[in-house]
SERO-4910 file (N, C-alpha, C, O; in steps of 0.05 Angstrom, whole numbers):
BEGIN
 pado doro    nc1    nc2    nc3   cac1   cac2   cac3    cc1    cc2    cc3    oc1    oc2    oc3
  Unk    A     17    -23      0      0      0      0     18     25      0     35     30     17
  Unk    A     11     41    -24     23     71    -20     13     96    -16    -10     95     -6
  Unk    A     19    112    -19      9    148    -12    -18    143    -41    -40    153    -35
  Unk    A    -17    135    -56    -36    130    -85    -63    119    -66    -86    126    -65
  Unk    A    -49     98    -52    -82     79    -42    -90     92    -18   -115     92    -16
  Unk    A    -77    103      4    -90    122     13   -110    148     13   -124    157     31
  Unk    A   -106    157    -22   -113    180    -24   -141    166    -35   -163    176    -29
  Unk    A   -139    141    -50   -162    132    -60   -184    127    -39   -207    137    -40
  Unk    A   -175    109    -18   -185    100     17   -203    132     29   -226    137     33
  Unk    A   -179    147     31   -200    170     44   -213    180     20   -233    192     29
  Unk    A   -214    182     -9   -246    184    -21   -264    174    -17   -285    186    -15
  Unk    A   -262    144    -15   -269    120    -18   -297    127     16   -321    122     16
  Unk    A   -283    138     34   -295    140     61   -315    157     61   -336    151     71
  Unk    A   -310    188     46   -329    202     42   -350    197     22   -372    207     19
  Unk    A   -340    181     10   -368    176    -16   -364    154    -24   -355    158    -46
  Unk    A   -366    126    -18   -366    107    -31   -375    101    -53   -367     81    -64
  Unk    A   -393    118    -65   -410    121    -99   -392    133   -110   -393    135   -135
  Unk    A   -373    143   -100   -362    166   -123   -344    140   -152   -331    118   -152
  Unk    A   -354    157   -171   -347    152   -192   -316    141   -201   -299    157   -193
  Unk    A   -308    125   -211   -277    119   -220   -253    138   -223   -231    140   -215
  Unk    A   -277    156   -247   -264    180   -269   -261    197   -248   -239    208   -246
  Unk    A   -282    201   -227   -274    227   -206   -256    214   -192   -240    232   -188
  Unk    A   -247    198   -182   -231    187   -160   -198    192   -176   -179    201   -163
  Unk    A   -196    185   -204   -177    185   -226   -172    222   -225   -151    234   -223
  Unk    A   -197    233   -227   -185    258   -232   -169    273   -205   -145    280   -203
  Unk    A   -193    274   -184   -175    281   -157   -154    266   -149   -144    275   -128
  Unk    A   -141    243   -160   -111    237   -159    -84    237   -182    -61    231   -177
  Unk    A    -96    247   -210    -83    242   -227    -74    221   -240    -54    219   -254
  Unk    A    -89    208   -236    -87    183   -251   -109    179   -269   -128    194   -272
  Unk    A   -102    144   -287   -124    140   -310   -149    117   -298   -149     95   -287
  Unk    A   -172    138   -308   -198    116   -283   -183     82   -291   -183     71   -269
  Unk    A   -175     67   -306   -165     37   -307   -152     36   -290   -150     13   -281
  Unk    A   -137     55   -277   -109     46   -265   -117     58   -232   -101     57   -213
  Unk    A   -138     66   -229   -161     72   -206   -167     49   -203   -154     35   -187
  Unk    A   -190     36   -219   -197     17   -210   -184     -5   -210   -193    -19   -193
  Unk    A   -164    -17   -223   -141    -44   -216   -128    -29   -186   -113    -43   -173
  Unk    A   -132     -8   -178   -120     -5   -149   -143    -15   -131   -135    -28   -111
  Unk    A   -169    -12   -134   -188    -13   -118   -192    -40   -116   -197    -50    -94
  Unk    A   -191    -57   -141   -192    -85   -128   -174   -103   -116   -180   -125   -107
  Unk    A   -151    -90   -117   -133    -96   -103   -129    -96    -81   -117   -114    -70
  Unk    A   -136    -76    -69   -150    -69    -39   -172    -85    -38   -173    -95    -16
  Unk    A   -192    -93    -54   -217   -109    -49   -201   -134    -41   -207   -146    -21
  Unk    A   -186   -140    -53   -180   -180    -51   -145   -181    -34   -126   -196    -30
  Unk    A   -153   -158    -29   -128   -164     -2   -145   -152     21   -134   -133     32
  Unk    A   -163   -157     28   -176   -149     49   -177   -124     62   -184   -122     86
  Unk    A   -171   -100     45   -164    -76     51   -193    -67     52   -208    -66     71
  Unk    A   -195    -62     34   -237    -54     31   -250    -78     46   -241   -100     42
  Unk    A   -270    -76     61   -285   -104     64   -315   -109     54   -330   -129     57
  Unk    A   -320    -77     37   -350    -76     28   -354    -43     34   -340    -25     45
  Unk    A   -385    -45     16   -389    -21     11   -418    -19     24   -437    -31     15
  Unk    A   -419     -3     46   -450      1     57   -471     21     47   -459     40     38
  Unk    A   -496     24     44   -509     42     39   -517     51     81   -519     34     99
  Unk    A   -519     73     83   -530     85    111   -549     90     99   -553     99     77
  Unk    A   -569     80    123   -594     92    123   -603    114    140   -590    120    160
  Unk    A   -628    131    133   -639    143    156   -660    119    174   -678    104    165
  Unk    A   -651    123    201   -656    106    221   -684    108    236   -692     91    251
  Unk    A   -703    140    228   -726    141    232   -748    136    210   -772    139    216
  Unk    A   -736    125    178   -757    125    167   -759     96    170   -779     86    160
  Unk    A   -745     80    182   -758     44    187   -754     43    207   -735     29    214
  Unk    A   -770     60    229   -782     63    256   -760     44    274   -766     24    287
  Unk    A   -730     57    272   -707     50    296   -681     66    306   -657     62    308
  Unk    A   -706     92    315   -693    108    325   -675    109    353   -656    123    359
  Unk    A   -688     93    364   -682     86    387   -649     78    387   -642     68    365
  Unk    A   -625     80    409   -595     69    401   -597     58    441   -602     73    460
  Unk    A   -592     32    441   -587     18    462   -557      7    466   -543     -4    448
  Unk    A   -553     10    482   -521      0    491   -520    -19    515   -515     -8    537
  Unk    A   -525    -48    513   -520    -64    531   -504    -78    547   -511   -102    546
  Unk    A   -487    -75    560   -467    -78    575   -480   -118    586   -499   -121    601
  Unk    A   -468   -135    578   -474   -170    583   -447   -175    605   -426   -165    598
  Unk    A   -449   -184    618   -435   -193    637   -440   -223    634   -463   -232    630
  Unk    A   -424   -237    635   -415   -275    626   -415   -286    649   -406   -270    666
  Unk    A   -422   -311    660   -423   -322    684   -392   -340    678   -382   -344    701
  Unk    A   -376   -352    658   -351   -345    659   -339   -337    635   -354   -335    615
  Unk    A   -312   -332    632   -300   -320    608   -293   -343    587   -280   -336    566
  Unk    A   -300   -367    591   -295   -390    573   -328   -393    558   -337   -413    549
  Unk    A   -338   -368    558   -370   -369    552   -374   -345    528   -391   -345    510
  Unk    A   -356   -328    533   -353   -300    520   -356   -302    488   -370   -287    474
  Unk    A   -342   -322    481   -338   -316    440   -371   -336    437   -389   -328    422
  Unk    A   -374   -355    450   -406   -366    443   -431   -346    446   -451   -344    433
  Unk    A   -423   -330    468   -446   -312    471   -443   -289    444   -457   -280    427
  Unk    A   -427   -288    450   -420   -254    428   -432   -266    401   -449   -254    389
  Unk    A   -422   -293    393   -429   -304    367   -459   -301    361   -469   -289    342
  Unk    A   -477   -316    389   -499   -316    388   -518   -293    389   -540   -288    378
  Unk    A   -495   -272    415   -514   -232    396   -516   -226    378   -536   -215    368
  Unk    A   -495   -230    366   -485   -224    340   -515   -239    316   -515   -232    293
  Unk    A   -530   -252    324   -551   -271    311   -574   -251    315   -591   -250    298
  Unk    A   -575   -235    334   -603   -216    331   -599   -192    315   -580   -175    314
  Unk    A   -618   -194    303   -620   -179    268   -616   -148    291   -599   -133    284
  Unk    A   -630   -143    310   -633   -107    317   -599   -107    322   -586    -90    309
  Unk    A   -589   -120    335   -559   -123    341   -534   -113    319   -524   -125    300
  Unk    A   -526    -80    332   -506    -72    305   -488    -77    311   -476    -93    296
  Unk    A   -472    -69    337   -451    -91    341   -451   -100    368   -467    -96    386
  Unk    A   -426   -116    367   -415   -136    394   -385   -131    399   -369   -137    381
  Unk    A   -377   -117    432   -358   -115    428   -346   -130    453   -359   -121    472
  Unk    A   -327   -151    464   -313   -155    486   -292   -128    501   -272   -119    491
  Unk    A   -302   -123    521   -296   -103    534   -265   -112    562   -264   -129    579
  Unk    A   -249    -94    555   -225   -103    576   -231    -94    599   -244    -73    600
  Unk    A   -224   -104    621   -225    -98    653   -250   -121    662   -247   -133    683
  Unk    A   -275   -127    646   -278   -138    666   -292   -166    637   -289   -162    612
  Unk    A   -304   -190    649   -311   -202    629   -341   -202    616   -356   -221    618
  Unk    A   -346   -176    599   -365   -172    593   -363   -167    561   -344   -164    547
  Unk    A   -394   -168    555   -394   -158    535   -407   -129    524   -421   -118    541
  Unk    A   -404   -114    499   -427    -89    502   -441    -92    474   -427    -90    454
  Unk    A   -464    -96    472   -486    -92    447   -500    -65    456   -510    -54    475
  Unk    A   -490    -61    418   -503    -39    409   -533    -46    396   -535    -56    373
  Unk    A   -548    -41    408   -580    -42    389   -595    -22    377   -595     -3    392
  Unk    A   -608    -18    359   -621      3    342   -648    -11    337   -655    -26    319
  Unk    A   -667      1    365   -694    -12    364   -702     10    357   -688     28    349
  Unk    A   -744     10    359   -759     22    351   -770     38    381   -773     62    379
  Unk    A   -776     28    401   -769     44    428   -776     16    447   -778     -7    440
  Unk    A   -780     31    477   -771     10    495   -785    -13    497   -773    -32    506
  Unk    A   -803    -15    492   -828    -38    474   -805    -60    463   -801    -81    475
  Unk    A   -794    -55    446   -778    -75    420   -749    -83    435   -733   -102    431
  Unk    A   -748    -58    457   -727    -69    471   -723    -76    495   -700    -78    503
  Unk    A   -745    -81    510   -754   -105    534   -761   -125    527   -757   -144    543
  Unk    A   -773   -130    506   -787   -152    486   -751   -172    480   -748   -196    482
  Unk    A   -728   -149    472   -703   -175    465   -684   -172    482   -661   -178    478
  Unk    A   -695   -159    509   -672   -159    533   -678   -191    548   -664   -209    555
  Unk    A   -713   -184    548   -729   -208    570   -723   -239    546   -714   -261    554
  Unk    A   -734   -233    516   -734   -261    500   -721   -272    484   -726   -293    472
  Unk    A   -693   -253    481   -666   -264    470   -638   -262    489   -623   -281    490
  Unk    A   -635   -239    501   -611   -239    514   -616   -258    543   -605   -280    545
  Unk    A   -632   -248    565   -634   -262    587   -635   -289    581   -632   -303    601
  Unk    A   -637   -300    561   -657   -331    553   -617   -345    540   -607   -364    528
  Unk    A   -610   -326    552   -578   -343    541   -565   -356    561   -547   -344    573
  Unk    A   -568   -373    566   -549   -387    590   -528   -382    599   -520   -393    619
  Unk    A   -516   -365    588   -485   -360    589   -489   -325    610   -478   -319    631
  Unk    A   -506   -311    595   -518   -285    619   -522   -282    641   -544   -288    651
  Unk    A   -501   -273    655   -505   -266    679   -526   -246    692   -545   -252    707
  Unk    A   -516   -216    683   -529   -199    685   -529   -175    666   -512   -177    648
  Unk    A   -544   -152    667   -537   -141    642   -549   -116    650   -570   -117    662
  Unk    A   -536    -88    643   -533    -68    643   -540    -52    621   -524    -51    602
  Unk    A   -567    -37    618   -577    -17    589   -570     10    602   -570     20    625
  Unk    A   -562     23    567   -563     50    571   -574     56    546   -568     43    526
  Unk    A   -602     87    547   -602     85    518   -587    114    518   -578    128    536
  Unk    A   -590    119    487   -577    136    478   -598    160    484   -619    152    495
  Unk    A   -596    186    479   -618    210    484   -608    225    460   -625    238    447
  Unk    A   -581    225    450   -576    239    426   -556    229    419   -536    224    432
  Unk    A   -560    226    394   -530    218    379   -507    240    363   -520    248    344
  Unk    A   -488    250    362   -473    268    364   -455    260    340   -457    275    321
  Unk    A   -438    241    337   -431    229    317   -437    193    320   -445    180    339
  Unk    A   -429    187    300   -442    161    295   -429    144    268   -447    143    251
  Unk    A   -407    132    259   -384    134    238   -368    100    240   -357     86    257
  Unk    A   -372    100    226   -350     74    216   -320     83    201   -301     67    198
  Unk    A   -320    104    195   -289    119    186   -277    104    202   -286     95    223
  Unk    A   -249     99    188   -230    100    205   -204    124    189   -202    133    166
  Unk    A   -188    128    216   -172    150    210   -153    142    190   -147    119    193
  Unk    A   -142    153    170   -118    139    160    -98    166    160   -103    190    163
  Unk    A    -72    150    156    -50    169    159    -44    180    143    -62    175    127
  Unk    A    -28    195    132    -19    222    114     -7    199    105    -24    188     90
  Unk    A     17    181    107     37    162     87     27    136     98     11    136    116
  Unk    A     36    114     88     41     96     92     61     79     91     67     71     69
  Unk    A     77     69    116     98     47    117     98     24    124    119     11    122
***
């Protein structure tokens, strides 16, 4: 990877639609030689896909839940996370350091949809100890970016 696939990566972040020819023009290069870079990054695991975002209030899931799962032991942790990871409202699953828990992120419709899969999916896991909600009241930013660097070595 060079300063070329970087510059492509951070277009790539702000607009994933953007066009070849524009990506070719804001780097100086020929759109062919754009895109033989882009799949190259596709099949070395550099890109991993391209998402569309949605707006989160026009399919009624405005709501953002943050559940903190606590494991009854840590030899339980990657089965559970696997099996959050199985509920469709479930955006992510993360293992958290210091203690042996887990944190799900959920994007329900309000607290209805999300007592309904605290009480009939998560509690109902054998591996659940106890579990800790917070919801969100405003979201401020909200991003899958990741930062990239000016060069690469």
């Amino acid at each position: 990877m060079d300063s070329t696939d970087l510059q492509i990566l951070k277009i790539l972040q702000k607009k994933a639609r953007v066009p070849n020819v524009e990506v070719a023009r804001n780097i100086g290069m020929a759109p062919s030689a754009v895109l033989e870079r882009i799949k190259k990054l596709e099949a070395r695991g550099v890109i991993e896909g391209y998402e569309v975002r949605l707006n989160p209030g026009m399919f009624n899931c405005s709501m953002i839940a943050f559940i903190q799962i606590k494991v009854i032991t840590p030899t339980r942790l990657i089965e559970t996370g696997e099996m959050l990871s199985k509920i469709d409202q479930v955006q992510e699953v993360h293992y958290l350091a210091g203690e042996d828990c887990l944190m799900v992120k959920l994007r329900i419709a309000d607290n209805i949809e999300l007592e309904t899969i605290l009480r009939t999916r998560i509690a109902n896991l054998d591996a659940v100890r106890d579990t800790k909600t917070f919801i969100a009241l405003s979201t401020y930013k909200e991003s899958a970016k990741i930062l990239l660097p000016e060069t690469f070595e």
